[in-house]
Rosetta silent file (secondary structure, phi, psi, omega in degrees, C-alpha in Angstrom):
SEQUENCE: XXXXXXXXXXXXXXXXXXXXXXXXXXXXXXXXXXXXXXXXXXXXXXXXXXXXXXXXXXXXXXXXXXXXXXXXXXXXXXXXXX
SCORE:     score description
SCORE:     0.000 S_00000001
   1 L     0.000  -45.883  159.511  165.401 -310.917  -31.659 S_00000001
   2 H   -51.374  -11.231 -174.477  166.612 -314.143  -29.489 S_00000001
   3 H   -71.028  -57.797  158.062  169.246 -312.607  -28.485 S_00000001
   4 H   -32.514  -42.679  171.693  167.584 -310.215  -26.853 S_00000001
   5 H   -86.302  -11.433  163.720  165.574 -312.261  -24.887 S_00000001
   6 H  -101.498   -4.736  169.786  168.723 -314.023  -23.505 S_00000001
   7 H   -89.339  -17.240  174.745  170.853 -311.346  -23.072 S_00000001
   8 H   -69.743  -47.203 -160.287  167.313 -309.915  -20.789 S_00000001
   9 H   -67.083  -63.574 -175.976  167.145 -313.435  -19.154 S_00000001
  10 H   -47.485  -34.546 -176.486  170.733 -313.278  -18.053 S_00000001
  11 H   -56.268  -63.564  134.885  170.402 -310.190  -17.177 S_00000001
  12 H   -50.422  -18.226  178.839  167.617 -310.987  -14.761 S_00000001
  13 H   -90.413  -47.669 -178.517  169.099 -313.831  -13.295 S_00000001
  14 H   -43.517  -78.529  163.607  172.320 -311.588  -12.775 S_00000001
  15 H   -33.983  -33.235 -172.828  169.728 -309.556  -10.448 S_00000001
  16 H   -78.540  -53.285 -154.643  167.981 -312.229   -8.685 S_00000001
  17 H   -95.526    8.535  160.840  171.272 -313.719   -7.592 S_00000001
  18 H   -87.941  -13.012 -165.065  172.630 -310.137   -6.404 S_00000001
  19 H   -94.040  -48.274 -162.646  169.754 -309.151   -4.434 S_00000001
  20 H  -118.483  -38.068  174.488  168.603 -312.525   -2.892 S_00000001
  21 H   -50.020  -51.567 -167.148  171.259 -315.394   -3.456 S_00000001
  22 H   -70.465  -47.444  167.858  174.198 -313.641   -2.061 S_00000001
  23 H   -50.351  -35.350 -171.418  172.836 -312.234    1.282 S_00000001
  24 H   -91.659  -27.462  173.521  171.322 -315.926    1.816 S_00000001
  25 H   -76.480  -17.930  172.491  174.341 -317.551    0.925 S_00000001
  26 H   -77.825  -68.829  163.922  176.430 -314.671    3.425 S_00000001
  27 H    -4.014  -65.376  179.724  174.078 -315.917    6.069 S_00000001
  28 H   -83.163  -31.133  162.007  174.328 -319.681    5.481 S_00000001
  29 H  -109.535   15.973  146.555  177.798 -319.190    6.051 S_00000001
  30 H   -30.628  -69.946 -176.183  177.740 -317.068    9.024 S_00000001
  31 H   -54.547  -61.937  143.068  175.678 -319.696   10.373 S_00000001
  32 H    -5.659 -110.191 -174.513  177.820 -322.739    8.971 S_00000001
  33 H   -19.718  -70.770  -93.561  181.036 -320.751   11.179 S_00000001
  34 H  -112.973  -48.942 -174.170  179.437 -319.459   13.769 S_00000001
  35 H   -62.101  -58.563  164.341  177.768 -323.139   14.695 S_00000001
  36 H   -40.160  -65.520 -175.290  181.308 -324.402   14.429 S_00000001
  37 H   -71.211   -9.761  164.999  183.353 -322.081   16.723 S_00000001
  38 H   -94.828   24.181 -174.136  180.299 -322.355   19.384 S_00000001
  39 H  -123.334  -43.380  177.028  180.316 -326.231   19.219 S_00000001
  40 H   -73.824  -14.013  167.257  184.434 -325.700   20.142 S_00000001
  41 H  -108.075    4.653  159.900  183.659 -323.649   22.355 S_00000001
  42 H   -55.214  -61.193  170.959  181.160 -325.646   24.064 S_00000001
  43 H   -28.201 -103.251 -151.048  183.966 -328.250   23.915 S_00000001
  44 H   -87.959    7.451 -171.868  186.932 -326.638   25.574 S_00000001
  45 H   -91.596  -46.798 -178.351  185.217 -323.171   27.229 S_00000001
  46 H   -22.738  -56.227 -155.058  184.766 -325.709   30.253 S_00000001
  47 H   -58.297  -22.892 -163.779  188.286 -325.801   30.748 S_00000001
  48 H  -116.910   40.543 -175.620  188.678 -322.072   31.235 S_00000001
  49 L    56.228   34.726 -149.935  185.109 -321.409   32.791 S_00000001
  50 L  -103.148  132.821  172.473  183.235 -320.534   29.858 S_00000001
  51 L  -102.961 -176.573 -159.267  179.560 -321.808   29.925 S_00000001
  52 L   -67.281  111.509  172.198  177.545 -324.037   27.412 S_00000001
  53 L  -125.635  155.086 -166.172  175.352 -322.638   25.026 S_00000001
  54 L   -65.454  126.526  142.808  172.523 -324.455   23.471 S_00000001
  55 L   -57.659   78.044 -169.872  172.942 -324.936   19.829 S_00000001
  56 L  -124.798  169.997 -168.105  169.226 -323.690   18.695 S_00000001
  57 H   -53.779  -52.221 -162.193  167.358 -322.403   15.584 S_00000001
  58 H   -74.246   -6.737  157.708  167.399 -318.572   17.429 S_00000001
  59 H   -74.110  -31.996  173.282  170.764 -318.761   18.353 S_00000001
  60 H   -41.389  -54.909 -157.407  171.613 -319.913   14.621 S_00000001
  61 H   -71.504  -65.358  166.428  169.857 -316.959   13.661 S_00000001
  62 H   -20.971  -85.356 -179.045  171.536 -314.547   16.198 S_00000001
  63 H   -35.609  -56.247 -175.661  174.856 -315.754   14.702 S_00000001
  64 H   -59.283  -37.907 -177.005  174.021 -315.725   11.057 S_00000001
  65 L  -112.512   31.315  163.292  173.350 -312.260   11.152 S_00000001
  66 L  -141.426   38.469  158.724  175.825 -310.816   13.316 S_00000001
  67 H    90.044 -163.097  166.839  178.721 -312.898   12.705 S_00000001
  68 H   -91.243   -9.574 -157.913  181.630 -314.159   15.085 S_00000001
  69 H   -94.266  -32.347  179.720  181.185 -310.915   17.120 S_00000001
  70 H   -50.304  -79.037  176.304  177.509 -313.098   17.727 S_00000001
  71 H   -30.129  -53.397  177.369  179.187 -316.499   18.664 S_00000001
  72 H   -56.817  -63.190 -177.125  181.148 -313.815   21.312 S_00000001
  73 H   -43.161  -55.460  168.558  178.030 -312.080   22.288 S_00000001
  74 H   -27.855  -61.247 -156.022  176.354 -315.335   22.921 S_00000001
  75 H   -91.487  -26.845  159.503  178.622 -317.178   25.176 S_00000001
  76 H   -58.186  -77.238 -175.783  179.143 -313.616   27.354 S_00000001
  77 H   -17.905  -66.852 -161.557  175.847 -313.972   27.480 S_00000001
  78 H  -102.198   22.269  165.367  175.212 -316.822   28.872 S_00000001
  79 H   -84.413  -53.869  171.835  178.656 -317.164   31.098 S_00000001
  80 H   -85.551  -33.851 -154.532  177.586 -313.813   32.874 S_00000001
  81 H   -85.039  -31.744 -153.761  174.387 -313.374   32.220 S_00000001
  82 L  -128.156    0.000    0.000  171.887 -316.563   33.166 S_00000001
C-alpha cells in the first residue's frame, strides 16, 4: 500500500514539472540569452549604426517569449522605428 502512494507522488511531481517547470525554465532561459545578445548588441551595434535598447522588465518579457527572433525584433524596432 506505500508503494502506491509513492509511485502516485512521483507520478504527480512528474506532472507538475511537465506542465509548469519546463515552460518556466524555457522562458528563464530565453530571457537569460536574449538579455545577453541585446547587452552585445548594445555594445558593438554603435559601431555599425544599430541603436540602444533599454534593458527593461517588458522587454525581458518580449524576449523570453519569442526568443532571439525577439532580441531581432527589438533592436529593428527601435533603430527604425522611435
Amino acid at each position: 500500500m506505500q508503494y502506491g502512494w509513492i509511485i502516485g507522488g512521483i507520478i504527480i511531481l512528474f506532472i507538475i514539472n511537465k506542465i509548469f517547470l519546463m515552460p518556466l525554465r524555457k522562458l528563464t532561459m530565453h530571457i537569460i540569452m536574449g538579455i545577453v545578445v541585446l547587452y552585445v548588441i548594445n555594445t558593438y551595434g554603435s559601431i555599425i549604426g544599430l541603436a540602444t535598447v533599454p534593458i527593461t522588465a517588458v522587454t525581458g518579457i518580449i524576449i523570453g517569449i519569442l526568443g532571439f527572433p525577439g532580441t531581432i525584433l527589438l533592436t529593428l524596432y527601435y533603430t527604425f522605428l522611435q
